[in-house]
N, C-alpha and C positions, 0 to 999 in steps of 0.2 A: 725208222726201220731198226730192229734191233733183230741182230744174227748170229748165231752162234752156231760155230760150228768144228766144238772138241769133244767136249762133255755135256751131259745131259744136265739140266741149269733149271730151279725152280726159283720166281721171285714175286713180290707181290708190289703192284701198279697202283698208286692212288691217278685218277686225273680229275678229282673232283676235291674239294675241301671237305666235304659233307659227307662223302661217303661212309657208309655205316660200316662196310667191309671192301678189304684191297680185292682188286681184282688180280684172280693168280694168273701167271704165265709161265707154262713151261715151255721149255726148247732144246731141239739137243734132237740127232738120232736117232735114240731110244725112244723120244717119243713122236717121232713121225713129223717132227715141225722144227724146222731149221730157222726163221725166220717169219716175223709177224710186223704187218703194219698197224702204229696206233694212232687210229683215225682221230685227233684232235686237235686243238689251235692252242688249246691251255699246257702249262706248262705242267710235266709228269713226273712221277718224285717214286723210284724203284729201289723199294728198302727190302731187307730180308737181314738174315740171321737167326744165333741162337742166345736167348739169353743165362741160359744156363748156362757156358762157355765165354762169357763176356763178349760175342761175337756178331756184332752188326754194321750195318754200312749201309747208306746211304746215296745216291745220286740224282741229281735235278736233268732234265731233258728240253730241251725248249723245239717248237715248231720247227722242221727240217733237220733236225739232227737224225746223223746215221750210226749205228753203236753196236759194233762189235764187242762182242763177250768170251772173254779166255777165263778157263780155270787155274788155280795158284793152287797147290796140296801143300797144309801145313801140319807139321807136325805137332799137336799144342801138346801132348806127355808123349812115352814110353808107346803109349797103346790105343792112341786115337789120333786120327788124321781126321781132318777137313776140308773141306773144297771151299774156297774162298776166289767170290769174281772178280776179275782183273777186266776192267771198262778200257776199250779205247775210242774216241769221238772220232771219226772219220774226218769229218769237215766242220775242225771249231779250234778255234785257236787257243783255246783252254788245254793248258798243260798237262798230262798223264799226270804228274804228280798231283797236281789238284784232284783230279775223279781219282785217284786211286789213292787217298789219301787216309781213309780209314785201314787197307791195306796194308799199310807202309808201319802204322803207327802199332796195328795189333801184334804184326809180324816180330817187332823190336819190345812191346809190353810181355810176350812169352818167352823171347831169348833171354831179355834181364828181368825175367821169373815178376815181373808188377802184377802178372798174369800168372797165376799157379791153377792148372785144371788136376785134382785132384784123382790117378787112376781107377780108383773103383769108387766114388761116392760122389756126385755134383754136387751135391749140398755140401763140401767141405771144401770147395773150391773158395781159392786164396785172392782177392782183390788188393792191391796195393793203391787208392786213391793217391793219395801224394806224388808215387814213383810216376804213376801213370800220366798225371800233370807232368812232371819231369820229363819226362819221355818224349811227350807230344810239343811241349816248347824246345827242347833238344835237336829234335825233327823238325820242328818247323823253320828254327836258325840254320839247320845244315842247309837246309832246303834253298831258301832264299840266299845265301852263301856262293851255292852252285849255281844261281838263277835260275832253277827247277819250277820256282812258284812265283804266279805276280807280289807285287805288294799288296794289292788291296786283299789277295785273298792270306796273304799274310798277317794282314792285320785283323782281315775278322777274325780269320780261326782262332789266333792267341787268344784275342775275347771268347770266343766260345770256349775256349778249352779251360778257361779260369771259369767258365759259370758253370761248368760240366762239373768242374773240382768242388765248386762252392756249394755248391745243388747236393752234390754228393755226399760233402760232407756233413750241409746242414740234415741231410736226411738220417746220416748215420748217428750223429750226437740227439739225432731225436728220439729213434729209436733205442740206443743206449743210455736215453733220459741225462745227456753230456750237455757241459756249459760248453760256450760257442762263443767268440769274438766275430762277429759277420763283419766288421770295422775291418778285419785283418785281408780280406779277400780283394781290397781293394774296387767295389762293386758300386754304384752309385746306386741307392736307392730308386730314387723317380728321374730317371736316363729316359729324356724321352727320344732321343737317338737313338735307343735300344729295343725301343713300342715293339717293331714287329719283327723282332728274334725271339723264334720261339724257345731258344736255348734261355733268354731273359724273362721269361712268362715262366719256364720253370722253374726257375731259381728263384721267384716272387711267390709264386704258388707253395714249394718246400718251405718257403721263411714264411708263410703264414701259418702254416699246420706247425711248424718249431717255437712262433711265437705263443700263439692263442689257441692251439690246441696240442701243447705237449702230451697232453696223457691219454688221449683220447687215440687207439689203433686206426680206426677206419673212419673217418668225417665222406659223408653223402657231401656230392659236388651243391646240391640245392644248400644245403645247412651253411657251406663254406659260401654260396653266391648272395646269403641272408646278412651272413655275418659282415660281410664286405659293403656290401650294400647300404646298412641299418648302422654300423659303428664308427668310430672315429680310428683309425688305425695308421700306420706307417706311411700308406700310400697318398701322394695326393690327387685329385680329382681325375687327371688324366690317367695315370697308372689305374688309379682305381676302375675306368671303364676297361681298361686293356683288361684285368685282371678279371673282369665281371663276363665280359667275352669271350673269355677261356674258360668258364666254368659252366657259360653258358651252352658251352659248343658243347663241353663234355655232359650237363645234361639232356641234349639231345640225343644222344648216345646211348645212355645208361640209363638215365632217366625221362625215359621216350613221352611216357604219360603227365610229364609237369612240364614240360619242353612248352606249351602254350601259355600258361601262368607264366613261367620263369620271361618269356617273349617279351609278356607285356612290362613286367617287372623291368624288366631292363631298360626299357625306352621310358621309364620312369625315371631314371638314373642316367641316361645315356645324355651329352651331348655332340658328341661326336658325330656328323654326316655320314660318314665313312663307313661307320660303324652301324647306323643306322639302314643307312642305303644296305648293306652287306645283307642285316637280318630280314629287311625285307623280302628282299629279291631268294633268300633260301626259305622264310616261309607260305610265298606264292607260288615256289616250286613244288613244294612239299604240298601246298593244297594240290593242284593240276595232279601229281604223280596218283594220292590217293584217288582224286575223284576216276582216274583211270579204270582201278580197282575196286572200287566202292561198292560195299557191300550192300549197301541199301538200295541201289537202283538198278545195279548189274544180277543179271538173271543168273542161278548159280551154274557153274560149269561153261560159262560163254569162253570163247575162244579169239584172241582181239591178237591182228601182225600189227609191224612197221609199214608197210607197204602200203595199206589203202586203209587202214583202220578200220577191218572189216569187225562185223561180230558175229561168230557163227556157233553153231554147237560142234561137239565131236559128229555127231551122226551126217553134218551135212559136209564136214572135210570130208569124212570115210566114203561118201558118194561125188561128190564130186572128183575122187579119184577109182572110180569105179573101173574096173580093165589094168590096174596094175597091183603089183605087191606092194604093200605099204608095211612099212617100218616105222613106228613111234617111238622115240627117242624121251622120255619122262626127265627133265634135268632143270638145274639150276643156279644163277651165277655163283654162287657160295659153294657148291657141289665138288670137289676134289677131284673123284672120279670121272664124274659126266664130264669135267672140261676135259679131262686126258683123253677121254674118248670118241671126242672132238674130230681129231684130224681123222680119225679111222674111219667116221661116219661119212669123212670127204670125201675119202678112197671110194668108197662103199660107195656115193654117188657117181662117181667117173669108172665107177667100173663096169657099172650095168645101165642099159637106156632108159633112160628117162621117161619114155612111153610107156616101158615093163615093168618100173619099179620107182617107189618114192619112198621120203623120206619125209617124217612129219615132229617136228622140233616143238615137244610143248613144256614151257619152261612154269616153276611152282611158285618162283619168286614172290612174294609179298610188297616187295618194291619196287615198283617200274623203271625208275631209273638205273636201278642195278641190272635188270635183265635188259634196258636199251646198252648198256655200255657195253654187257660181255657181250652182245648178240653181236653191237658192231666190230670186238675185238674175235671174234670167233668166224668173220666174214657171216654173219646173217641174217642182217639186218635188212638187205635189201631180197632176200631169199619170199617168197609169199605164205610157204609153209612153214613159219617159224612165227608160234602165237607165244601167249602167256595166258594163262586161266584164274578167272576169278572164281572168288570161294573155292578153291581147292578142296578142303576136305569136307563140304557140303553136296561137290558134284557126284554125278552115278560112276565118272571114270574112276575116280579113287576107290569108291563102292562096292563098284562091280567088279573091277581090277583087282580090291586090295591092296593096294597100292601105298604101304609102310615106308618103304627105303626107295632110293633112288642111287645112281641112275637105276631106271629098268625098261626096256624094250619090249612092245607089245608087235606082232609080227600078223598079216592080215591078209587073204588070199585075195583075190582075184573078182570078188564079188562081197569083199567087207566083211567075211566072217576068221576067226580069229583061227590063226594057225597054232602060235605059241607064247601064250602070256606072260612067260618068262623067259624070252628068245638069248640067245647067248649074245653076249655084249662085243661090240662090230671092230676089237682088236684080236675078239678068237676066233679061228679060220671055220668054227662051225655053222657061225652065221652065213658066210657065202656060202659053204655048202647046201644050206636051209634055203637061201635064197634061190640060188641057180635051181634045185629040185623042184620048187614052187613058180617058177618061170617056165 
């Protein structure tokens, strides 16, 4: 459960490793939802920030945590305030200072200026890498000092914050074409204690583009998964699967259309179970998800819920809700909008009966997995009028609708013909008026 209840709070939810994009949540008054349950067993990782502002922060969730959300206003200059989350875990013996630890540490990087946000220009904004080091082991000894923080998480952070430093600056001496002593960072090369810190995958990652591709601005993740793969370089065997894993992950991402080549490549390379088990099991997901969607076998415009895996067209939901108002809701998990207009859609259902009036949830998503997850963070999963449509912009809805941008609301009398195909979206008071009239 995560609740919030001061300010209005935007953050974005991975609960999958593979996700292509975070699932947004907002909360707060302002937008109608005080709190959201996130229906999973996996552990949930709620990152947000700005990076133009040096301003990010991170928090891990595990099964049964309850998390209350406060806002902190910092001042970073003269002329710009920020709202920065303050986490507390209800029921976890994890310290405040730990979940609030990026908090702590930005707060003290803008007092001793390590942090300079530049009043009229972001792009002149001032980084102190070194101080910033400074700061965060300064913090981190006071901390443990006051007994604020365990030790164990005392001693990973110090790691992390030396790979933060070292990542940072091999990046910075790369791009200023600078010699670099990496000896000096005190860093172990092939630390296989270190495999799965992602904080150590980037600091391997930057020492490869510093090493073997100085001059080169922008290396494709394939070119850098080739080079690793095919050379004799720094790393050895083991490092070197970690390292082929992470670029493999990132061609899935970026490089969606080689992601099957690069598959196989890698289990060419690969000895690792682990690691193998892992890629398996995400590319029998990734089949299942498409074949969902499949444009080859699914007839265009079908309309497929969670609930019974029906397959229907629009024409046969629009009849089968024959005798009420129907509202169509066009959205989708990536949609900014459509999610804020979420809650107001619930209202919208509790307000008026369910005999007179419905509600029909058709999502555009491209990836099934994406629209199973928001559907079950938006409660509507288990709803029967909440599909997802294949071939989208080959069906007659988008056709005949016009149907460019999203969200958008298509409004339906009482015998399925169309009242307003551009009906006003269900947080302006003009739709219940539209509705109540057509009732």
């Amino acid at each position: 459960m995560v609740n919030d209840t001061i300010n209005s709070f935007f953050t974005n939810l991975f609960v999958d490793e593979m996700q292509d994009k975070p699932d947004m949540l907002y909360l707060g008054q302002k937008e109608k939802k005080t709190s959201v349950t996130i229906p999973t067993k996996k552990t949930i990782r709620i990152i947000g920030g700005d990076p133009f502002i040096s301003f990010f922060y991170e928090l891990h969730l595990e099964k049964g945590d309850t998390l209350l959300i406060g806002i902190e206003k910092i001042d970073v200059n003269q002329s710009k305030q920020i709202d920065y989350p303050i986490f507390t875990l209800l029921n976890s013996d994890k310290a405040w200072s730990e979940n609030n630890f990026d908090y702590l540490l930005y707060k003290h990087n803008i007092k001793t200026k390590a942090i300079v946000i530049n009043e009229n220009a972001l792009q002149k904004n001032k980084f102190d890498s070194e101080k910033i080091y400074e700061n965060s082991i300064k913090l981190l000894d006071s901390l443990q000092f006051t007994n604020s923080i365990s030790d164990k998480f005392y001693s990973t952070e110090r790691i992390n914050q030396n790979l933060k430093f070292a990542t940072s600056r091999i990046r910075e001496a790369k791009n200023n074409n600078q010699k670099l002593q990496i000896e000096d960072f005190n860093i172990k090369i092939n630390d296989k204690e270190l495999f799965d810190n992602k904080e150590y995958v980037s600091f391997l990652r930057a020492l490869t583009l510093f090493k073997y591709f100085k001059k080169n601005k922008r290396v494709k993740n394939s070119v850098l998964f080739d080079f690793i793969g095919e050379q004799e370089t720094f790393l050895n065997e083991s490092a070197k699967e970690v390292l082929l894993d992470s670029y493999l992950k990132s061609i899935f991402f970026v490089e969606k259309q080689k992601f099957n080549e690069y598959l196989t490549k890698f289990h060419s390379y690969n000895t690792n179970n682990e690691l193998e088990n892992k890629w398996n099991t995400i590319a029998n997901k990734q089949k299942a998800n498409l074949k969902k969607l499949n444009t080859t076998n699914r007839t265009v415009g079908i309309l497929t819920n969670l609930v019974n895996d029906n397959e229907l067209t629009f024409e046969q939901v629009l009849l089968r809700n024959k005798g009420k108002i129907v509202l169509v809701d066009f959205w989708a998990s990536w949609c900014v909008p459509c999610r804020k207009e979420m809650p107001y859609l619930k209202d919208l259902k509790q307000k008026f009966n369910e005999d007179e009036f419905k509600v029909i949830e058709i999502s555009i998503d491209n990836d099934y997995s994406a629209w199973v997850r928001a559907s079950k963070l938006e409660s509507l999963s288990k709803e029967e009028e909440n599909y997802i449509i294949s071939n989208w912009k080959k069906s007659s809805l988008y056709k005949n609708f016009k149907i460019e941008t999203i969200p958008r609301y298509l409004l339906f009398d009482k015998n399925g013909k169309i009242i307003n195909d551009d009906a006003p979206r269900p947080s302006e008071n003009e739709l219940k008026k539209l509705i109540k009239a057509s009732i």
